[in-house]
PyMOL Python script that loads the backbone (N, CA, C, O; Angstrom):
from pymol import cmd

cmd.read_pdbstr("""\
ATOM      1  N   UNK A   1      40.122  -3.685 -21.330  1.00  0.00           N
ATOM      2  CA  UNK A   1      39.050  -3.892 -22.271  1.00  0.00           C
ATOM      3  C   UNK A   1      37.950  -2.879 -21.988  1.00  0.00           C
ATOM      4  O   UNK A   1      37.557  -2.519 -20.878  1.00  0.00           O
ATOM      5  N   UNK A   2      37.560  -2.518 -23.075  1.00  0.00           N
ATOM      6  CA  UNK A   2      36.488  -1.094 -22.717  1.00  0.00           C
ATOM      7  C   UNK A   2      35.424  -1.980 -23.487  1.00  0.00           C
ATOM      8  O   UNK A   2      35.400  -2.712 -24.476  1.00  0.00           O
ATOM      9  N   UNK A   3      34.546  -1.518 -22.495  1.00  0.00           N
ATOM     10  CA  UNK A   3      33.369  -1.993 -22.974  1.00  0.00           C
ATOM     11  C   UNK A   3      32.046  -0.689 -23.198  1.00  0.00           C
ATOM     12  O   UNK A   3      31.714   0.115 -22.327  1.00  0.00           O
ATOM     13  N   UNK A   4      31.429  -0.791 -24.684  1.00  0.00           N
ATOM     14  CA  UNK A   4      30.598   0.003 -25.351  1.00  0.00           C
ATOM     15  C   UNK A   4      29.093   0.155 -25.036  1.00  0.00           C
ATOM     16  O   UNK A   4      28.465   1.203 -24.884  1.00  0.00           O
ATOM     17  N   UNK A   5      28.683  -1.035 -24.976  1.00  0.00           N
ATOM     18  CA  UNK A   5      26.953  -0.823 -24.251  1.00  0.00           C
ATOM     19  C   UNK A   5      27.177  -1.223 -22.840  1.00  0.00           C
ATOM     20  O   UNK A   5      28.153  -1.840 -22.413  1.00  0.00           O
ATOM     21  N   UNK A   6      26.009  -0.736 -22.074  1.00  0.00           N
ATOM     22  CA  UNK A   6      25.321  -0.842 -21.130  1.00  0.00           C
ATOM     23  C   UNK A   6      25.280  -2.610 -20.576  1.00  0.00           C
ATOM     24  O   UNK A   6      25.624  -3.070 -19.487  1.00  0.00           O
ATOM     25  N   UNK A   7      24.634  -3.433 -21.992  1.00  0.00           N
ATOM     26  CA  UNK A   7      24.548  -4.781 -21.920  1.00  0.00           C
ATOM     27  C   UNK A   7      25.889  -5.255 -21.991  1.00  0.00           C
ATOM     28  O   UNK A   7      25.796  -6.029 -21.038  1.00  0.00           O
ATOM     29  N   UNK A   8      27.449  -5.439 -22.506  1.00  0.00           N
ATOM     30  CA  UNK A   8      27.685  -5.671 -22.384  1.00  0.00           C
ATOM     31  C   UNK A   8      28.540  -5.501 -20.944  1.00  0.00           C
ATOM     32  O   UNK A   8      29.767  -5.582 -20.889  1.00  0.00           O
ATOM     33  N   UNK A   9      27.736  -5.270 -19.881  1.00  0.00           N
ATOM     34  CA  UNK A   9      28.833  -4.432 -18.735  1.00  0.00           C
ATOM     35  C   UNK A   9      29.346  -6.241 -18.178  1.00  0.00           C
ATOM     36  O   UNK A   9      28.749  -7.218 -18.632  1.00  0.00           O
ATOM     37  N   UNK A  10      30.146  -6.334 -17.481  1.00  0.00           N
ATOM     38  CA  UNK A  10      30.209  -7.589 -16.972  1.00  0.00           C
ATOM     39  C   UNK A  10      29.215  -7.834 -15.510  1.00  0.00           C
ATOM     40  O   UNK A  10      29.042  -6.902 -14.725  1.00  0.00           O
ATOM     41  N   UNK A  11      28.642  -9.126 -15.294  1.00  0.00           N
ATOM     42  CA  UNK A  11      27.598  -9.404 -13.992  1.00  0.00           C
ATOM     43  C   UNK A  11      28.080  -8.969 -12.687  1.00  0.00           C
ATOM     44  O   UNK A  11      27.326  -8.716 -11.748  1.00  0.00           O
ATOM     45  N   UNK A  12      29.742  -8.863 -12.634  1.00  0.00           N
ATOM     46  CA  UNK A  12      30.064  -8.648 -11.628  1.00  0.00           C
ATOM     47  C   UNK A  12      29.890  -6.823 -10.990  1.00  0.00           C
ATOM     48  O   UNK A  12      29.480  -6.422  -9.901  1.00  0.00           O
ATOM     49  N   UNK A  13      30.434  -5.997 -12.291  1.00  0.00           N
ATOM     50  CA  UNK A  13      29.901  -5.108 -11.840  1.00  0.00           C
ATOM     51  C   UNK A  13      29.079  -4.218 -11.757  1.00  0.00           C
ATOM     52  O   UNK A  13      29.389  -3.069 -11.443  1.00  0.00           O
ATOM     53  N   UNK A  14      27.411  -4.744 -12.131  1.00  0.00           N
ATOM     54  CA  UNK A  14      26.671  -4.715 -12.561  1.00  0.00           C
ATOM     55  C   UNK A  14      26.413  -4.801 -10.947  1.00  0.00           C
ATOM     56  O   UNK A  14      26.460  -3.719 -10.361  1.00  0.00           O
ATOM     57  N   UNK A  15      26.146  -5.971 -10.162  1.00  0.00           N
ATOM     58  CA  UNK A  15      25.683  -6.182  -8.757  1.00  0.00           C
ATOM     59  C   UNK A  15      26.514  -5.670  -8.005  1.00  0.00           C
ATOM     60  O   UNK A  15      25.941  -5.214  -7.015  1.00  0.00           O
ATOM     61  N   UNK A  16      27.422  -5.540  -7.985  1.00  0.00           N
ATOM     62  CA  UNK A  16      28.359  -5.030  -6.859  1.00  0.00           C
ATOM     63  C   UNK A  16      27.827  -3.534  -6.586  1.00  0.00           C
ATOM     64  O   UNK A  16      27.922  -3.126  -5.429  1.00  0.00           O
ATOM     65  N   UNK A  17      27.158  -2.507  -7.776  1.00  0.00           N
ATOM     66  CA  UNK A  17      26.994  -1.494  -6.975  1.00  0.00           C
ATOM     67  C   UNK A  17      25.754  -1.856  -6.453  1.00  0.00           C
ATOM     68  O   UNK A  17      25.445  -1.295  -5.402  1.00  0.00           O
ATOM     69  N   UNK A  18      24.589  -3.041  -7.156  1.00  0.00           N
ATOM     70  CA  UNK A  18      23.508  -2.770  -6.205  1.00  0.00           C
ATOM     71  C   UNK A  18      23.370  -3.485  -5.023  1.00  0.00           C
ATOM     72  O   UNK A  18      22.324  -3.499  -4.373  1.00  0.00           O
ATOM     73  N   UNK A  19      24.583  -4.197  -4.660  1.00  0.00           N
ATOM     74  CA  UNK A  19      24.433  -4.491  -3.199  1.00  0.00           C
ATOM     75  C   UNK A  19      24.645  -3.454  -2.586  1.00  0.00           C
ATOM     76  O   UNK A  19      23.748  -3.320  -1.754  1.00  0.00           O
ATOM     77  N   UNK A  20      25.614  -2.343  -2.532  1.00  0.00           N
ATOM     78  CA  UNK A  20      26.409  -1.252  -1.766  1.00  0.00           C
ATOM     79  C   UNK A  20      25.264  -0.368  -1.900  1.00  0.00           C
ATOM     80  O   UNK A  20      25.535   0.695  -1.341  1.00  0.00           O
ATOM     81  N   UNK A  21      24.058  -0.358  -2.422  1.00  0.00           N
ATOM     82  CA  UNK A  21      23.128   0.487  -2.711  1.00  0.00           C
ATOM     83  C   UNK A  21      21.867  -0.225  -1.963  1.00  0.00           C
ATOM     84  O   UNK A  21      20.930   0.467  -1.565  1.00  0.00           O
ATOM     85  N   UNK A  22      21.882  -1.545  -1.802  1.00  0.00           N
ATOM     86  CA  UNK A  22      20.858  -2.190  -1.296  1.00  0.00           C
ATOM     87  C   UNK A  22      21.524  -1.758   0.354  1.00  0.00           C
ATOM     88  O   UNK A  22      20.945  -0.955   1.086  1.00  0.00           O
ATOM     89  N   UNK A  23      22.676  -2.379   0.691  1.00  0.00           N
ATOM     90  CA  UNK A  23      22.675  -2.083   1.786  1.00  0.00           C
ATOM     91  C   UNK A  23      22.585  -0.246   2.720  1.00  0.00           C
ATOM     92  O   UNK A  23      22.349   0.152   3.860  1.00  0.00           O
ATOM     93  N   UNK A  24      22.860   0.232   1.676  1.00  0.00           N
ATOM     94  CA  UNK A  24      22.827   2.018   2.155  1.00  0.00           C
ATOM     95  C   UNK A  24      21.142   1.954   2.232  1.00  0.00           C
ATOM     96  O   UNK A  24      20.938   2.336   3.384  1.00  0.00           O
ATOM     97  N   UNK A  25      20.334   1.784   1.861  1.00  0.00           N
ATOM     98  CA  UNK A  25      19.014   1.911   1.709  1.00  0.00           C
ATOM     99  C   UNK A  25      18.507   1.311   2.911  1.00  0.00           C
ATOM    100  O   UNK A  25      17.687   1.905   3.610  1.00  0.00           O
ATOM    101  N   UNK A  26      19.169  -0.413   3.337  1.00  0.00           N
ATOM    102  CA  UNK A  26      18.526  -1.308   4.583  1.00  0.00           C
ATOM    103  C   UNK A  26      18.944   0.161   5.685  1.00  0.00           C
ATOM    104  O   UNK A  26      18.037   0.758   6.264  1.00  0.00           O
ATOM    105  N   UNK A  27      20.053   0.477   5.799  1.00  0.00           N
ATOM    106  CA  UNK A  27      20.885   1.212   6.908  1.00  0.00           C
ATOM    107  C   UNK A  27      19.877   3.115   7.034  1.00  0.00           C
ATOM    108  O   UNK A  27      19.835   4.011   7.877  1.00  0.00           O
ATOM    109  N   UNK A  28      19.298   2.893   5.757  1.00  0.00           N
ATOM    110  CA  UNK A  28      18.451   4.816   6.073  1.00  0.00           C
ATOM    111  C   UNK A  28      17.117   3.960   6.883  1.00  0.00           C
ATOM    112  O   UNK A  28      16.714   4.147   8.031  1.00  0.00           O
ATOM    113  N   UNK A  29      16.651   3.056   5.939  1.00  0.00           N
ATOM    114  CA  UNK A  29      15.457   2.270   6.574  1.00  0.00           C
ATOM    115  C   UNK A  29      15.535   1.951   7.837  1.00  0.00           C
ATOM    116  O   UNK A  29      14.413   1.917   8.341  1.00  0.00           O
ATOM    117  N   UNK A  30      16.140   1.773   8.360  1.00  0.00           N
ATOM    118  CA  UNK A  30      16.732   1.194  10.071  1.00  0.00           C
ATOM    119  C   UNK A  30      16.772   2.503  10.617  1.00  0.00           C
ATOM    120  O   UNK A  30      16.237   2.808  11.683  1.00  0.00           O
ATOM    121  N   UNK A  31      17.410   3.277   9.883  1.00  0.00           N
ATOM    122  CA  UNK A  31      17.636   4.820  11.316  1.00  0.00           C
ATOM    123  C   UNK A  31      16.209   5.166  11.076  1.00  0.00           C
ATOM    124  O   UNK A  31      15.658   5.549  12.108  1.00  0.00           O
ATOM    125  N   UNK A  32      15.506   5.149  10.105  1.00  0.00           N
ATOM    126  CA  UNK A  32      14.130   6.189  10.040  1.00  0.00           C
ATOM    127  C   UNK A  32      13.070   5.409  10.933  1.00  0.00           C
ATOM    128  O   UNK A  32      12.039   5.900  11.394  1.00  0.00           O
ATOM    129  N   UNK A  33      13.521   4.087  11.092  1.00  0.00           N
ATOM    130  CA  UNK A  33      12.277   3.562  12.047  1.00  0.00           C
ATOM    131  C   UNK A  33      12.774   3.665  13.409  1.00  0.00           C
ATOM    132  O   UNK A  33      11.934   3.554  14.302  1.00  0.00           O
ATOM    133  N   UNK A  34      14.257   3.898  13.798  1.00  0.00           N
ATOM    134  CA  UNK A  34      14.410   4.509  15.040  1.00  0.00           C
ATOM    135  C   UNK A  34      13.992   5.381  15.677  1.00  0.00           C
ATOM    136  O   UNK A  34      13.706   5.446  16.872  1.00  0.00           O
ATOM    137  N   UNK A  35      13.895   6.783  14.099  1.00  0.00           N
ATOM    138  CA  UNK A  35      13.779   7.914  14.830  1.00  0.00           C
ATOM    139  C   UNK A  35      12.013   7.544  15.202  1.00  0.00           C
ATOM    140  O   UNK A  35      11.626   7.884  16.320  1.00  0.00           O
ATOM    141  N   UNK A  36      10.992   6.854  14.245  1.00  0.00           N
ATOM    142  CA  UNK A  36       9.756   7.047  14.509  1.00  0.00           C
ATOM    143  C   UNK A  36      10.055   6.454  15.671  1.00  0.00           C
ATOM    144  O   UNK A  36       9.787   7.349  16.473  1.00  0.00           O
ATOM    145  N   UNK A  37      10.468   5.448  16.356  1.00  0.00           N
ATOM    146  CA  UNK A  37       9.866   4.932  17.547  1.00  0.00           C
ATOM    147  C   UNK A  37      10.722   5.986  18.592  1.00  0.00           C
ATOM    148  O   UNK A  37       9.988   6.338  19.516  1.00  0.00           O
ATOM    149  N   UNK A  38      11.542   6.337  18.640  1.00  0.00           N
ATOM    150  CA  UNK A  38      12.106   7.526  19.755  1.00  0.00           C
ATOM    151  C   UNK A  38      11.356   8.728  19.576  1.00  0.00           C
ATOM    152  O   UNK A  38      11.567   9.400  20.586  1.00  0.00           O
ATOM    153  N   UNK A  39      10.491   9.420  18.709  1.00  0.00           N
ATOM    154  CA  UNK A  39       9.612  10.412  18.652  1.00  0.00           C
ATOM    155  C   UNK A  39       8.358   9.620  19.473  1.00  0.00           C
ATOM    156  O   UNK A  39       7.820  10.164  20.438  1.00  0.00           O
ATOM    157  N   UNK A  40       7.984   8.405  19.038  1.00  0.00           N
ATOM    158  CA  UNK A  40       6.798   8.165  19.405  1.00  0.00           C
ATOM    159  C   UNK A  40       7.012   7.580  21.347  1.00  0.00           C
ATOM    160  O   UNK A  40       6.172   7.592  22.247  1.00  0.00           O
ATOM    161  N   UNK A  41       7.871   7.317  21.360  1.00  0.00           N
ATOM    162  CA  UNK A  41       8.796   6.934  22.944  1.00  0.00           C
ATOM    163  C   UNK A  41       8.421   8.271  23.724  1.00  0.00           C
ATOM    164  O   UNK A  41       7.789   8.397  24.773  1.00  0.00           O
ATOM    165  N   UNK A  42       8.937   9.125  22.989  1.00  0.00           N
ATOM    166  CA  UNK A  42       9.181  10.300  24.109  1.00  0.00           C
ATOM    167  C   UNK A  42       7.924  11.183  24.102  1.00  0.00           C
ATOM    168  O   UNK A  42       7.867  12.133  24.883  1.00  0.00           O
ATOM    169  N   UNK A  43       6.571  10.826  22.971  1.00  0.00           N
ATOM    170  CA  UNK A  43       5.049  11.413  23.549  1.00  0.00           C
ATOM    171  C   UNK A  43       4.789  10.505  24.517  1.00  0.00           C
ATOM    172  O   UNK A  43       4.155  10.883  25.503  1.00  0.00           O
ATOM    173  N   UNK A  44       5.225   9.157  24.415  1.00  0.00           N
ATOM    174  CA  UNK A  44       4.351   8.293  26.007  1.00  0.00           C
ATOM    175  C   UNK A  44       5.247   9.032  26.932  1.00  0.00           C
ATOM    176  O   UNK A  44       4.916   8.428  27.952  1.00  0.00           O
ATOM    177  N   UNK A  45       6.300  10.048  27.417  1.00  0.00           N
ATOM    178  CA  UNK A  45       6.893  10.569  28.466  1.00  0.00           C
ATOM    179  C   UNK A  45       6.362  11.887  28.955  1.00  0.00           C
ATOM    180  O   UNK A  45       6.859  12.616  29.814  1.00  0.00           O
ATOM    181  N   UNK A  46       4.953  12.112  28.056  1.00  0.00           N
ATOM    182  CA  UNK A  46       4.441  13.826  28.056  1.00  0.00           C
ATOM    183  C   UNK A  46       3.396  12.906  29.499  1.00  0.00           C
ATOM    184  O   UNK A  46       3.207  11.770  29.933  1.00  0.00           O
ATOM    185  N   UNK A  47       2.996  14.272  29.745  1.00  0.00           N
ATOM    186  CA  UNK A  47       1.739  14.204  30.984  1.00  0.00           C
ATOM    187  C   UNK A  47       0.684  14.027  30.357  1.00  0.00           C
ATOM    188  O   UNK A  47       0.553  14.395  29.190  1.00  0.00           O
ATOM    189  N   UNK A  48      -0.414  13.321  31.165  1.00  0.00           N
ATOM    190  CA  UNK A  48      -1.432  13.393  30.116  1.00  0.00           C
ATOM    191  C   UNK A  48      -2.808  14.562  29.521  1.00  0.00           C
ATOM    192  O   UNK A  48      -3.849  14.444  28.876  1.00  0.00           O
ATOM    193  N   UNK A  49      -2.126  15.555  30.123  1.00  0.00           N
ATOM    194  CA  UNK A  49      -3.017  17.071  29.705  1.00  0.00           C
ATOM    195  C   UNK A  49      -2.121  17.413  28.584  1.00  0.00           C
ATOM    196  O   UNK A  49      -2.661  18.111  27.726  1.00  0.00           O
ATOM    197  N   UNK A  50      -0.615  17.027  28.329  1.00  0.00           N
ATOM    198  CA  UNK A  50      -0.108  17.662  26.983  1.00  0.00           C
ATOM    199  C   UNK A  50      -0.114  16.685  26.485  1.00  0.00           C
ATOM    200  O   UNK A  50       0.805  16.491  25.690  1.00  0.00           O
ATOM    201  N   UNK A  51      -0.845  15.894  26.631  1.00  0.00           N
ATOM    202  CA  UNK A  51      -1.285  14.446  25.384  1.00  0.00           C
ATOM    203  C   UNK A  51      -3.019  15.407  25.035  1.00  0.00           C
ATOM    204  O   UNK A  51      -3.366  15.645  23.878  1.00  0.00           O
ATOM    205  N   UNK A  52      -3.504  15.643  25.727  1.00  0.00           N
ATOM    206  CA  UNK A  52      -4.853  16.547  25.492  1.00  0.00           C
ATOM    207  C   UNK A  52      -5.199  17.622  24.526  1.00  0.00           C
ATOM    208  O   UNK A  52      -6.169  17.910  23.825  1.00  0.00           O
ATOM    209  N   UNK A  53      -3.744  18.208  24.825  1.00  0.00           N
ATOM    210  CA  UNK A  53      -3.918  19.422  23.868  1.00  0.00           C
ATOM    211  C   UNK A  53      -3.425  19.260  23.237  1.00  0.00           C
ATOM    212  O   UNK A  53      -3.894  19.985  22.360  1.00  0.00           O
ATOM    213  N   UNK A  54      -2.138  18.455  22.576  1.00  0.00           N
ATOM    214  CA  UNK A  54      -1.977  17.843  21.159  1.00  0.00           C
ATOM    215  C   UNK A  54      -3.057  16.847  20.354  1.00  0.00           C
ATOM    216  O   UNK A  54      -2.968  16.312  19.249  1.00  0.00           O
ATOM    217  N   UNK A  55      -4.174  16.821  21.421  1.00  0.00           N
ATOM    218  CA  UNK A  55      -5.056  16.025  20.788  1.00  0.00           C
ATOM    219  C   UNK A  55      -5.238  14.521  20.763  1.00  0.00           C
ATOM    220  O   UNK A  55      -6.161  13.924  20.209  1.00  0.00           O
ATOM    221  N   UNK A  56      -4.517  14.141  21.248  1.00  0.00           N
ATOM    222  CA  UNK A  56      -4.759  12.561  21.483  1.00  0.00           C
ATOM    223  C   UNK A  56      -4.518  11.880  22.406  1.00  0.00           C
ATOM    224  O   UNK A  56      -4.452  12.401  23.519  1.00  0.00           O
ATOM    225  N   UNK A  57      -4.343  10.717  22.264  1.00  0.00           N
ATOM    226  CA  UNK A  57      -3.858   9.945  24.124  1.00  0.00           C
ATOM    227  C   UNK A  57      -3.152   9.384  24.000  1.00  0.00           C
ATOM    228  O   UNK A  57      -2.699   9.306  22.858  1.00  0.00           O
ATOM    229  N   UNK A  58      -2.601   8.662  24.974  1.00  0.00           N
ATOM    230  CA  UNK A  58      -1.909   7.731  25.603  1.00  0.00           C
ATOM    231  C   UNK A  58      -1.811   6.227  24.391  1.00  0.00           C
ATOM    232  O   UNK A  58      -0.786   5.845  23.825  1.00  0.00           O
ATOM    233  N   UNK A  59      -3.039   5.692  24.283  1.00  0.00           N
ATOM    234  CA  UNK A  59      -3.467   4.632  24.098  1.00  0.00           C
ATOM    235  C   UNK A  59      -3.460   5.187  22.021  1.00  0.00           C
ATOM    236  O   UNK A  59      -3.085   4.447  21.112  1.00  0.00           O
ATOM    237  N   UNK A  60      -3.757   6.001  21.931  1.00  0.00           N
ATOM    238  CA  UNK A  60      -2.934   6.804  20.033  1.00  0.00           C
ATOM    239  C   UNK A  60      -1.922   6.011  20.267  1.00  0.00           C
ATOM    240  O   UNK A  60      -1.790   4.903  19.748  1.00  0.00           O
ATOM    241  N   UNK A  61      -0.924   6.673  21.285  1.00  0.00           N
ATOM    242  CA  UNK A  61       0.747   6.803  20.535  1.00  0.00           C
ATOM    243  C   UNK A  61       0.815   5.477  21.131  1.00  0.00           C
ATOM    244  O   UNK A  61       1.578   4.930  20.335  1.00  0.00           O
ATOM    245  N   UNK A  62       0.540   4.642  21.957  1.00  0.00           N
ATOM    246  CA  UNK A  62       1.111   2.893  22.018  1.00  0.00           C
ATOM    247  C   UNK A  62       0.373   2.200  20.620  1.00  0.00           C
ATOM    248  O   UNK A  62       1.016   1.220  20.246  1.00  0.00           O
ATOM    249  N   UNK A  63      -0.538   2.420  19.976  1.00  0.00           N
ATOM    250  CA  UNK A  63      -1.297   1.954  18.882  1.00  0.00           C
ATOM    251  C   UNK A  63      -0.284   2.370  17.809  1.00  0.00           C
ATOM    252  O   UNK A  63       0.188   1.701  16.890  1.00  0.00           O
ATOM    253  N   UNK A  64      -0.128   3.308  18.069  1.00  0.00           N
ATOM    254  CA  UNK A  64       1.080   3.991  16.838  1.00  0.00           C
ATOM    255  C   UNK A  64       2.364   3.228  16.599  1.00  0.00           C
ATOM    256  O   UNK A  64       2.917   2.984  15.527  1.00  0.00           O
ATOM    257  N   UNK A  65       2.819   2.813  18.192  1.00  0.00           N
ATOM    258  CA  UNK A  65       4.106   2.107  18.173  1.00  0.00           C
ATOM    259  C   UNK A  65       4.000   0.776  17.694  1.00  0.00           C
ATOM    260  O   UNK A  65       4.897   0.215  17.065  1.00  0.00           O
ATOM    261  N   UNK A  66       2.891   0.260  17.994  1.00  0.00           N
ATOM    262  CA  UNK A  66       2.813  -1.083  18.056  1.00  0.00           C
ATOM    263  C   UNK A  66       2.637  -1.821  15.876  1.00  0.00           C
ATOM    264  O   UNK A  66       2.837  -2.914  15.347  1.00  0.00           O
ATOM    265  N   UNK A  67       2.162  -0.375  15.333  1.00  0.00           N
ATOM    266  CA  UNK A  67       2.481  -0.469  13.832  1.00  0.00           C
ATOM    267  C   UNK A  67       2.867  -0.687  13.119  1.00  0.00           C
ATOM    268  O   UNK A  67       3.041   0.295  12.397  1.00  0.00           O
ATOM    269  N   UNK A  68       3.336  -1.865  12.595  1.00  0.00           N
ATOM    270  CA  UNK A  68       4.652  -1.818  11.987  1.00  0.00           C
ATOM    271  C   UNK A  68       5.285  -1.208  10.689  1.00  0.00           C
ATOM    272  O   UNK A  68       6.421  -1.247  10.215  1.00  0.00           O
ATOM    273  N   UNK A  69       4.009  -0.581  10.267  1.00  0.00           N
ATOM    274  CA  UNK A  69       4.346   0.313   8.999  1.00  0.00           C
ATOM    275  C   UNK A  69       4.486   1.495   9.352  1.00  0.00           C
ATOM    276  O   UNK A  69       4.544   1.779  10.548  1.00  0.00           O
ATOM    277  N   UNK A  70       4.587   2.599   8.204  1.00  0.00           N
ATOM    278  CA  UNK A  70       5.316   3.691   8.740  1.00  0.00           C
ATOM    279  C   UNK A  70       4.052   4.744   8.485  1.00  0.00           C
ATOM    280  O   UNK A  70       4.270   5.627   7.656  1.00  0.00           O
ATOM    281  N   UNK A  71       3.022   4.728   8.994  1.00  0.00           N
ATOM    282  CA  UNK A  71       1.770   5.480   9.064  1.00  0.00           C
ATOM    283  C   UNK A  71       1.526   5.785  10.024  1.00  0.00           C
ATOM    284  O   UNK A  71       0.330   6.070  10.084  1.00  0.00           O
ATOM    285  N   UNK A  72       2.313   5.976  11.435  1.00  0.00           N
ATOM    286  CA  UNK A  72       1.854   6.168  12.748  1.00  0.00           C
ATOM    287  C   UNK A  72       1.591   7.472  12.352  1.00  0.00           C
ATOM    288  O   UNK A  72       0.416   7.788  12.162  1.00  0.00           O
ATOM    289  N   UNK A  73       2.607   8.405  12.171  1.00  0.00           N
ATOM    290  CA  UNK A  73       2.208  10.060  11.863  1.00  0.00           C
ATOM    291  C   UNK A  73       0.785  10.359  11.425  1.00  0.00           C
ATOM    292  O   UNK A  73       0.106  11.204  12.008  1.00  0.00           O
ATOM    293  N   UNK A  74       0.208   9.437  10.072  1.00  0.00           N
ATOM    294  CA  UNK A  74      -0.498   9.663   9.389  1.00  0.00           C
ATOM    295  C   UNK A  74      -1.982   9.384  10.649  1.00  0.00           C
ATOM    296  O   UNK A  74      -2.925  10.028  11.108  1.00  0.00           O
ATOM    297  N   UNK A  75      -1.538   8.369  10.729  1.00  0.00           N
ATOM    298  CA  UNK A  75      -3.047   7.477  12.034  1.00  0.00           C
ATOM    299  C   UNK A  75      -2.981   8.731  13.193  1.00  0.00           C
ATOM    300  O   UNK A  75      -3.944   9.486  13.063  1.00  0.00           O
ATOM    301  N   UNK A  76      -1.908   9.176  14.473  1.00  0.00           N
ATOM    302  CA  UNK A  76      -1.583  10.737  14.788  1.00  0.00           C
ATOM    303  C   UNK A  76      -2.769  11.430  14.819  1.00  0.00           C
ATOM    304  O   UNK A  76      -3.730  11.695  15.540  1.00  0.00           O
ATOM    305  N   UNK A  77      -2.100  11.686  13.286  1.00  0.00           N
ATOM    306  CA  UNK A  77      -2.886  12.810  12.807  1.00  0.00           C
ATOM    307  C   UNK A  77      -4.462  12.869  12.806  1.00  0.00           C
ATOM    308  O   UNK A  77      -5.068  13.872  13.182  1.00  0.00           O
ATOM    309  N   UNK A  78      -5.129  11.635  12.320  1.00  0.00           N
ATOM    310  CA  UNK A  78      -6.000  11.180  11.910  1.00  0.00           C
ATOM    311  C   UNK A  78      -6.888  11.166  13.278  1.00  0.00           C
ATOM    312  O   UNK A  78      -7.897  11.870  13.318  1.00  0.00           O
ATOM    313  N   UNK A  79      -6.554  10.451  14.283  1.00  0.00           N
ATOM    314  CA  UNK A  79      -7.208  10.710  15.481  1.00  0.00           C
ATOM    315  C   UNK A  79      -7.209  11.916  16.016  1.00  0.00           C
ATOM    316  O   UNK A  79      -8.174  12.204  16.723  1.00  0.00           O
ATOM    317  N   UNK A  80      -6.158  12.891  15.817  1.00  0.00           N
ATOM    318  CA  UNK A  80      -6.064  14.513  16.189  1.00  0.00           C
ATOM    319  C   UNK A  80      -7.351  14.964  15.724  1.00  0.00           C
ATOM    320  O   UNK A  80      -8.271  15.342  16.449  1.00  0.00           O
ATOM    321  N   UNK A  81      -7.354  14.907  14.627  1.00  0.00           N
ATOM    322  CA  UNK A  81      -8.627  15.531  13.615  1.00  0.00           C
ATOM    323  C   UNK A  81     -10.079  14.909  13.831  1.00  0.00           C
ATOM    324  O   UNK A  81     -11.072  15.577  13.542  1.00  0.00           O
ATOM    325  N   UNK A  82     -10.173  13.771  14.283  1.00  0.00           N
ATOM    326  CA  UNK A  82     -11.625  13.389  14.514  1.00  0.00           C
ATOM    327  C   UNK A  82     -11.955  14.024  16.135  1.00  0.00           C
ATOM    328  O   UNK A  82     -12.995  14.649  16.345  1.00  0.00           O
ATOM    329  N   UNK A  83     -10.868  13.757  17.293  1.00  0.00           N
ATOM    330  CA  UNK A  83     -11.047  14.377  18.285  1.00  0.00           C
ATOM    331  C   UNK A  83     -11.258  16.028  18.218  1.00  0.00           C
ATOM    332  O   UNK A  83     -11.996  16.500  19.083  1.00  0.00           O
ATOM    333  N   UNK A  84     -10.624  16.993  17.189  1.00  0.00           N
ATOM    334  CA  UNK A  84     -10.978  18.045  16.681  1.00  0.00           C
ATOM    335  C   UNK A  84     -12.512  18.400  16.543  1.00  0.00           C
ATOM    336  O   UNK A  84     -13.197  19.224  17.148  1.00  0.00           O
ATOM    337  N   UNK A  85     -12.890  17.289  15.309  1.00  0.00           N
ATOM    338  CA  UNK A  85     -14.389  17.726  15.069  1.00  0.00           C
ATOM    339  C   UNK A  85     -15.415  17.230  16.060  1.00  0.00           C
ATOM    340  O   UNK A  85     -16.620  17.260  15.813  1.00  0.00           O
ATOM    341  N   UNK A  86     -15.025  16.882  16.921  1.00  0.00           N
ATOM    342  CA  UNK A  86     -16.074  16.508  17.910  1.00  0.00           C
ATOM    343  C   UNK A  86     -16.443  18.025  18.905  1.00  0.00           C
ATOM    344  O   UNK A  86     -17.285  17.985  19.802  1.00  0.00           O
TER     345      UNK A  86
END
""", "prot")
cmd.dss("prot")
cmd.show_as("cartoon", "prot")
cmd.util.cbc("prot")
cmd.orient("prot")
């Protein structure tokens, strides 16, 4: 049976791709908050003079981790730049 519109598609496969699409999306979402916390892991492993000259501290990047949204870069940054204009 061929079906002509869009509306008539049947429910089944209509959801079936957006689960396989929901779940590819949970699975990028999961690696991308890995990589932030293993980037942000391995500045708490710098010394704290190359926490200096990147501009921020110690107590940035645990504030950063402790975030649960994905603005640590942005916040980073943000303290880089006020420690800048001082």
């Amino acid at each position: 049976m061929a079906f002509s519109l869009y509306s008539e598609r049947p429910i089944v496969a209509a959801t079936s791709t957006g689960f396989v699409a929901s779940v590819q999306i949970w699975f990028a979402k999961a690696a991308a908050a890995r990589t932030r916390r293993t980037a942000l892991a391995t500045l708490l492993e710098l010394e704290n003079f190359r926490l200096d000259d990147l501009g921020i501290s110690r107590e940035d990047v645990t504030d950063a981790l402790r975030d649960p949204t994905r603005s640590a870069g942005r916040r980073l940054a943000f303290k880089r730049s006020v420690r800048a204009s001082l």
